[in-house]
C-alpha distance (Angstrom), angle and dihedral (degrees) to the residues before:
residue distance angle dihedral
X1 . . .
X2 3.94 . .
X3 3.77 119.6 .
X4 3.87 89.4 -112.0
X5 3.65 90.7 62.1
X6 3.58 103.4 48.1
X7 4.15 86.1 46.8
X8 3.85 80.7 55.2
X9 4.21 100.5 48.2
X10 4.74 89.2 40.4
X11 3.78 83.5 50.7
X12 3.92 98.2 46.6
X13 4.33 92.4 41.3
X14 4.23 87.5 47.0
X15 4.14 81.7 44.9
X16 3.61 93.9 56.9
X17 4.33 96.9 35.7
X18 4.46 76.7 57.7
X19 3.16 95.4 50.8
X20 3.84 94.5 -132.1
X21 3.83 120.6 -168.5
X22 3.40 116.5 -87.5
X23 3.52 107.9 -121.3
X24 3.65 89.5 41.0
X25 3.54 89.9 66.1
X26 3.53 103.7 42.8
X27 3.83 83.3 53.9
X28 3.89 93.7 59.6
X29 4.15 92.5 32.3
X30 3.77 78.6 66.4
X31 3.94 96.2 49.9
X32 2.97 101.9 47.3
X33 3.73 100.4 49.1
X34 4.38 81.4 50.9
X35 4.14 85.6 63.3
X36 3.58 90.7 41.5
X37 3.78 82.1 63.5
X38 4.08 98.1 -107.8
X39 3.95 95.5 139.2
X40 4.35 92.5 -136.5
X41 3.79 109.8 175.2
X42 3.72 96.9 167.7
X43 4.00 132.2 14.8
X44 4.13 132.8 -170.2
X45 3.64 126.1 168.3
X46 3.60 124.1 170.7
X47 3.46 132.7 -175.8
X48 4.10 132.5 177.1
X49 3.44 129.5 -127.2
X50 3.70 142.5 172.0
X51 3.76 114.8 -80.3
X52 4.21 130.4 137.6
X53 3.80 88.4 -131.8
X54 3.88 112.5 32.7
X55 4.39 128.9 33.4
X56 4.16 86.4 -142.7
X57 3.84 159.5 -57.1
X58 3.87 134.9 -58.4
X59 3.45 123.5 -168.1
X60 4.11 119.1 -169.1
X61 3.97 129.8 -164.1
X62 3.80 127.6 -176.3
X63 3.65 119.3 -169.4
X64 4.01 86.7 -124.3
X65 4.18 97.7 55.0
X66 3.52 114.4 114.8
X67 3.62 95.1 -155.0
X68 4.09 144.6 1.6
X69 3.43 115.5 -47.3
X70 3.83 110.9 -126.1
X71 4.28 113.5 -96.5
X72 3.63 106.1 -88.9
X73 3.96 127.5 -164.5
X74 3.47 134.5 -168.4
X75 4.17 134.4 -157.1
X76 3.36 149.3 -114.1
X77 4.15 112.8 -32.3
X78 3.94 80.1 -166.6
X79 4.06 94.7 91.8
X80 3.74 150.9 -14.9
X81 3.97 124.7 32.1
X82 3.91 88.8 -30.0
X83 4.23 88.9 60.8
X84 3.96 87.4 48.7
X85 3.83 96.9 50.2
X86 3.61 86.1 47.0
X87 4.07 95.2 50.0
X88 4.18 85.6 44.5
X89 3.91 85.9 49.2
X90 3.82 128.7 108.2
X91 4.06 95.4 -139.8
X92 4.51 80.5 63.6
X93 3.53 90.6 57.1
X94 4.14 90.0 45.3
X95 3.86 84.6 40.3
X96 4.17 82.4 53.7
X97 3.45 105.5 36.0
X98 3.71 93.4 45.6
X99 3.92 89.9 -128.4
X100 3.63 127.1 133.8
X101 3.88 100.9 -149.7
X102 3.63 132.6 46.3
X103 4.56 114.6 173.6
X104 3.60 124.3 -174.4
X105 3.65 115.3 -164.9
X106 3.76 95.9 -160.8
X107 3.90 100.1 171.8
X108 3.64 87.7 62.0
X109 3.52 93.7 55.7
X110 4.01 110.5 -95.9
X111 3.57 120.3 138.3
X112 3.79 141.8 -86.2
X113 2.89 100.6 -135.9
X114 3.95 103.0 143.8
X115 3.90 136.0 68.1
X116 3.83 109.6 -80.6
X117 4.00 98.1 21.5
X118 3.89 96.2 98.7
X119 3.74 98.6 56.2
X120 4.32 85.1 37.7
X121 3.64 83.6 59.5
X122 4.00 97.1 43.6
X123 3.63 83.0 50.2
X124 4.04 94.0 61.1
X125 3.79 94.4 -99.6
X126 3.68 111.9 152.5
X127 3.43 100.1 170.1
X128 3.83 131.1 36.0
X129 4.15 128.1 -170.8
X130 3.93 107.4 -168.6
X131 4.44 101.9 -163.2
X132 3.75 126.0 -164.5
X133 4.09 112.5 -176.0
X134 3.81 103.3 -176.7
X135 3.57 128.1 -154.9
X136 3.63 119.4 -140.6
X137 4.10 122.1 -116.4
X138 3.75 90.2 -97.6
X139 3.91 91.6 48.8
X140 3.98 92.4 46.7
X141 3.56 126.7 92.5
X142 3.86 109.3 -161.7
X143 3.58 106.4 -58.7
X144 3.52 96.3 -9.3
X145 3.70 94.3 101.8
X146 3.84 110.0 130.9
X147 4.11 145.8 2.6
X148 3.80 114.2 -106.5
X149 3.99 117.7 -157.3
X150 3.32 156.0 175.7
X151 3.43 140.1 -149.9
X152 3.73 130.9 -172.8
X153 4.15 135.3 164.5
X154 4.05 124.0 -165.5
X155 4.01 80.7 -149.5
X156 4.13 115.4 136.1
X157 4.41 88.4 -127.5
X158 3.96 96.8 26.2
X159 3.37 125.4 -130.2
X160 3.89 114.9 -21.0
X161 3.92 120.4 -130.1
X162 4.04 95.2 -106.2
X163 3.90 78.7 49.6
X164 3.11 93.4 64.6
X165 3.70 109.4 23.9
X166 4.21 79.0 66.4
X167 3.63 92.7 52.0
X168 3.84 94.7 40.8
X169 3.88 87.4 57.0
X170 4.28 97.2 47.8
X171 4.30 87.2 46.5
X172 4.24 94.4 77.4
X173 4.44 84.4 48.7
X174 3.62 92.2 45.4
X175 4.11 96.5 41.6
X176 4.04 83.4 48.2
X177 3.77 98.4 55.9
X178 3.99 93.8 36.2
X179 4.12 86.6 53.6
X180 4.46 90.0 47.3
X181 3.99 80.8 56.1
X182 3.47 90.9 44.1
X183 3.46 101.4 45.4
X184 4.31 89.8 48.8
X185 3.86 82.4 55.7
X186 3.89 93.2 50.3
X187 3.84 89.7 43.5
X188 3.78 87.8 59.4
X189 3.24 104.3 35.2
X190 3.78 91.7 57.2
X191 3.88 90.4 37.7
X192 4.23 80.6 53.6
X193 4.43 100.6 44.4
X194 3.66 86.9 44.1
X195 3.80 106.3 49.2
X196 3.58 111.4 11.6
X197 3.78 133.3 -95.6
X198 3.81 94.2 -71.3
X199 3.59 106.9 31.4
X200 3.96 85.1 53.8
X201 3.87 90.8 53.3
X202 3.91 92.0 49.1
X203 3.51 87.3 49.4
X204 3.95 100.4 45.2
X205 3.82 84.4 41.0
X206 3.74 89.3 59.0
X207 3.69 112.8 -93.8
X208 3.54 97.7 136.5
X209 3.34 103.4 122.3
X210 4.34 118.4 116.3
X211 3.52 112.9 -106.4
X212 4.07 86.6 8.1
X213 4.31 85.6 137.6
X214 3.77 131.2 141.0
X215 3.90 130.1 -149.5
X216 3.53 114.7 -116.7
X217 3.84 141.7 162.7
X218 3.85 113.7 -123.3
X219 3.45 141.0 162.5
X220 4.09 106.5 -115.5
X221 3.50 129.7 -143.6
X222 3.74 136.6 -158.4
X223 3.65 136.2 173.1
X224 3.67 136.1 -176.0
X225 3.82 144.5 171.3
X226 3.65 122.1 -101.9
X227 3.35 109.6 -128.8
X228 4.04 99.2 5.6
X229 3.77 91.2 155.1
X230 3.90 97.9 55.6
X231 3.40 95.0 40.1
X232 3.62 102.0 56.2
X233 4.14 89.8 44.2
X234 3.73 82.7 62.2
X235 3.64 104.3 34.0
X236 3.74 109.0 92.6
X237 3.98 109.5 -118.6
X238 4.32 98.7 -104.2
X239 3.89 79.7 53.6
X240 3.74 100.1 60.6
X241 4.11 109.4 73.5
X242 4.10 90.4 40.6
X243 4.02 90.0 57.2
X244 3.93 86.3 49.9
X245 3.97 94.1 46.6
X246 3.48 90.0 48.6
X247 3.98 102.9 56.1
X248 3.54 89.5 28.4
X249 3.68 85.4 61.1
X250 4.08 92.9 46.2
X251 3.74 92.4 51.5
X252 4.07 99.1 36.1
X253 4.06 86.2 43.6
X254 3.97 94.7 53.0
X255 3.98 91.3 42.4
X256 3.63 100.6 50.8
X257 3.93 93.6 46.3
X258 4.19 85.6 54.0
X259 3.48 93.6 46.7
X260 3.78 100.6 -98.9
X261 3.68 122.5 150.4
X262 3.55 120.0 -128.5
X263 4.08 109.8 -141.5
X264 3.58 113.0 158.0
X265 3.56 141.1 9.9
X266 3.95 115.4 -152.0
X267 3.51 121.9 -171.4
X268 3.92 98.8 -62.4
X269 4.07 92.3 -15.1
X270 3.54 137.9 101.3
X271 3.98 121.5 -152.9
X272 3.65 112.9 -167.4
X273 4.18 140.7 158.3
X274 3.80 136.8 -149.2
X275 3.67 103.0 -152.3
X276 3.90 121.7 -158.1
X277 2.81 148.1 -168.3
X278 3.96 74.9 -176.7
X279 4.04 111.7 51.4
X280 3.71 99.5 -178.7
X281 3.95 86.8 48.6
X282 3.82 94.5 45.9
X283 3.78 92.0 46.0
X284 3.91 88.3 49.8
X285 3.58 88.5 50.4
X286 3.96 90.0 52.9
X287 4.27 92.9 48.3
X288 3.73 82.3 49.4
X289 4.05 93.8 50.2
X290 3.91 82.6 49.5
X291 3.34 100.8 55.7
X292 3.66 102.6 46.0
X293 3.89 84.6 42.1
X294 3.78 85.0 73.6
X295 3.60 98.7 39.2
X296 3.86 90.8 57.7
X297 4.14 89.7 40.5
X298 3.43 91.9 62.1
X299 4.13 91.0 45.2
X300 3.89 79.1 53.5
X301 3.90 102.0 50.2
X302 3.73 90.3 43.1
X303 4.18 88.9 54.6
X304 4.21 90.0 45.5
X305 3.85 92.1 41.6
X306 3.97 87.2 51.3
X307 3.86 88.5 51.8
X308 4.13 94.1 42.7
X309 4.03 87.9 -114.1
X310 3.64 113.8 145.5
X311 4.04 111.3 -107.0
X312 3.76 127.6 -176.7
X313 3.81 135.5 173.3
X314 3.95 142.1 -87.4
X315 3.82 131.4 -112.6
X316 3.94 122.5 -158.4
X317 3.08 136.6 -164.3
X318 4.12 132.6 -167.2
X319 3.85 129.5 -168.2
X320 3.77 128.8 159.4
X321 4.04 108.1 -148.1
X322 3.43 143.1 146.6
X323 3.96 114.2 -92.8
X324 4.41 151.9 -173.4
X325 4.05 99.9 -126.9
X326 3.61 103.0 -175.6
X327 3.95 147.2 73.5
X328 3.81 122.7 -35.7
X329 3.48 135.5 172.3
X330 3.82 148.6 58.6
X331 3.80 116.7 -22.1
X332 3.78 90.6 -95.6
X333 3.75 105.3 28.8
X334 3.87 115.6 57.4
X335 3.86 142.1 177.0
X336 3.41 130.1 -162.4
X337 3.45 109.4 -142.3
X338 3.81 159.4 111.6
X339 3.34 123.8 -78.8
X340 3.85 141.0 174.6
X341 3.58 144.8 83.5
X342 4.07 93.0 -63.7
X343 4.03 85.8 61.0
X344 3.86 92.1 51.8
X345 4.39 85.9 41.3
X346 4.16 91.4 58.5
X347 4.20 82.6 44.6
X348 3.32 85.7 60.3
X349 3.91 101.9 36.3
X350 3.76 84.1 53.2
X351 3.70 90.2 55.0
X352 4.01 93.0 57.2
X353 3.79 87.3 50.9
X354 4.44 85.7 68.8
X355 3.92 86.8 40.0
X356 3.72 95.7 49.0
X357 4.14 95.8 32.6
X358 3.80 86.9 -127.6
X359 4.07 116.8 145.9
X360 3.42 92.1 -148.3
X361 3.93 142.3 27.7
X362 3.51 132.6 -174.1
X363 3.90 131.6 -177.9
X364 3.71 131.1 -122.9
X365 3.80 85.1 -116.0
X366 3.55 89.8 54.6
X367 3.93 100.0 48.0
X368 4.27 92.9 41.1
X369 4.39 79.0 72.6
X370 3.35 97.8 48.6
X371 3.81 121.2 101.7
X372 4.03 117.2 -110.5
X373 3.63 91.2 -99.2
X374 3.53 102.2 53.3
X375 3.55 90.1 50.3
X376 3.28 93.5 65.1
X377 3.87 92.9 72.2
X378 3.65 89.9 56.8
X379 3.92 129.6 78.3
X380 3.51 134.2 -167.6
X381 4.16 114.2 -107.2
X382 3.53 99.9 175.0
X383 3.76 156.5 -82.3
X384 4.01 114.3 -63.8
X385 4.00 139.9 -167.3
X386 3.66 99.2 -126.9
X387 4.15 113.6 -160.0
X388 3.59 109.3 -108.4
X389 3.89 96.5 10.5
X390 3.49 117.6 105.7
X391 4.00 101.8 -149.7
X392 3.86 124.3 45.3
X393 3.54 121.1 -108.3
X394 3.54 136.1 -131.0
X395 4.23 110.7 -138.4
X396 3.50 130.0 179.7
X397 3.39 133.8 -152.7
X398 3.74 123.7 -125.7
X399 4.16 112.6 -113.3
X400 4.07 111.0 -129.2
X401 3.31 114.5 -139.0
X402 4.03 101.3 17.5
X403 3.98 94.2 56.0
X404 4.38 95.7 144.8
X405 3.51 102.2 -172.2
X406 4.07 114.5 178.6
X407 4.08 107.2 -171.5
């Protein structure tokens, strides 16, 4: 093993204990193995992961970039003009054939025959390695079951054998530290679609302890359907988990751009909190995740009505209370939550909201942080026996049309 190469496999293990992006070091995988005298022109490697809106990363080199070329992904190979590249691919046919290594030596005549070999061949290719390293079931995580790549040199002969014999023995080091960055990005990104933005960093950061919980004011949040019940007796079956994406995506979508966090989904509600340290701020932030809530629910009916899909409304609900944010549960089965009496109080205010047909219903508590003007777009509807609160509550409704909000 020559000096160069063992310079090569230190760098790639210390890459992967960093946790170094990606792309970044894909980029200087391929340089590297260029002054180690492995003639690389172009480089792709791909590799899937587990993500709600993507099916995995590429990363891209050409011996003429300057600099790392931004993390790309690509979707679904399930259907459309994504499932046909993949059929047309090279990596199918490895997938197929159960082979790991597929070479095209296209200057000296042999054919393209596979997705991506036309344009490698406009580009002055001449000779073109496609690389599968595989992971075994135990080593997989979902998808995530293998390193695709390709290989290609401008050279007049191609690659020569000790060429590639070299690069065939770095590939396995290189797959191995891309899939430990890859599996700290699936980690969080599960830890982050599964229990909000800042539950998943308390938990990644180590709160993961039972009954590890802090007290904290927040404002709280809940949202409902009206008229859940009916509408999934009529809705026909296939129609059932669309209707729930959709206003799940309305309400999530306006909370997260106002700085709400998302903590639980229940049935067809939402239960989030804007934490302080500022009240009046946070409770600004929640009036303004209100308002454009409706905005984009009526963009949303409009859409379903077009298609003849059933759509319905929202209720809301805002409290300000004192609450336990962290993990409950058994030893081996926690939530990260909020609990407390506050949390069962905004159950209950959003309960008077389908009593009193009112969109939206916010609590004394609630409106005493708000700042003068936003106020002003909120009226008093009365005082109300709440079940399993001892006091009556004040709530006010929210005013359509005059809603000043002043984050």
């Amino acid at each position: 093993m020559q000096d160069e190469e063992i310079d090569i496999l230190r760098w790639l293990a210390n890459a992967g204990l960093r946790g170094d992006e990606p792309n970044e070091m894909f980029r200087a995988f391929c340089e590297r193995c260029s002054r180690a005298g492995i003639p690389i022109s172009y480089a792709m490697g791909l590799m899937d992961t587990l993500h709600p809106e993507f099916e995995g990363h590429a990363f891209e080199w050409r011996a003429q970039d300057n600099g790392p070329r931004p993390l790309q992904t690509y979707s679904s190979s399930d259907s459309g003009n994504v499932r046909e590249t993949w059929e047309s691919s090279a990596f199918n046919h490895l997938r197929q054939t159960g082979e790991s290594e597929l070479r095209r030596e296209i200057g000296k005549g042999a054919p393209v025959d596979f997705y991506r070999l036309p344009e490698l061949r406009e580009e002055g290719c001449t000779d073109v390695i496609f690389h599968i390293e595989r992971f075994t079931r135990k080593g997989s995580i979902g998808a995530m079951d293998a390193f695709y790549s390709v290989w290609g040199t401008d050279e007049p002969d191609g690659f020569t054998e000790d060429q590639l014999a070299l690069l065939r023995r770095l590939l396995p080091t290189l797959a191995l530290a891309l899939k430990s960055v890859g599996s700290i990005r699936i980690v969080k990104t599960l830890a982050r679609v599964y229990l909000g933005q800042d539950a998943a960093s308390r938990v990644i950061d180590g709160q993961v302890a039972r009954g590890q919980a802090e007290t904290i004011d927040a404002i709280i949040w809940l949202s409902d359907l009206k008229d859940y019940t009916a509408i999934m007796d009529a809705a026909r079956p296939e129609q059932i988990i669309p209707l729930l994406n959709d206003y799940s995506s309305v309400v999530i979508g306006a909370l997260h751009r106002n700085g709400g966090n998302v903590l639980k989904l229940i049935g067809d509600g939402v239960l989030a909190i804007f934490k302080g340290p500022d009240l009046t701020a946070a409770a600004s932030r929640a009036l303004q995740t209100e308002r454009e809530l409706r905005r984009d629910l009526d963009h949303l009916n409009r859409r379903r009505g077009a298609r003849g899909e059933p759509s319905t409304g929202l209720y809301v609900s805002l409290h300000l209370g004192t609450v336990f944010y962290g993990n409950i549960g058994s030893r081996n089965r926690l939530d990260f939550t909020v609990v407390g009496p506050a949390v069962n109080e905004v159950s209950r205010i959003c309960t008077i909201c389908k009593t009193t047909n009112n969109d939206a219903l916010v609590s004394a508590d609630f409106v005493n942080v708000c700042r003068p003007a936003s106020r002003e777009g909120l009226s008093p509807l009365g005082e109300f026996s709440l079940r399993g609160v001892s006091e009556p509550m004040v709530l006010y409704t929210v005013n359509r049309g005059s809603v000043s909000v002043v984050v």
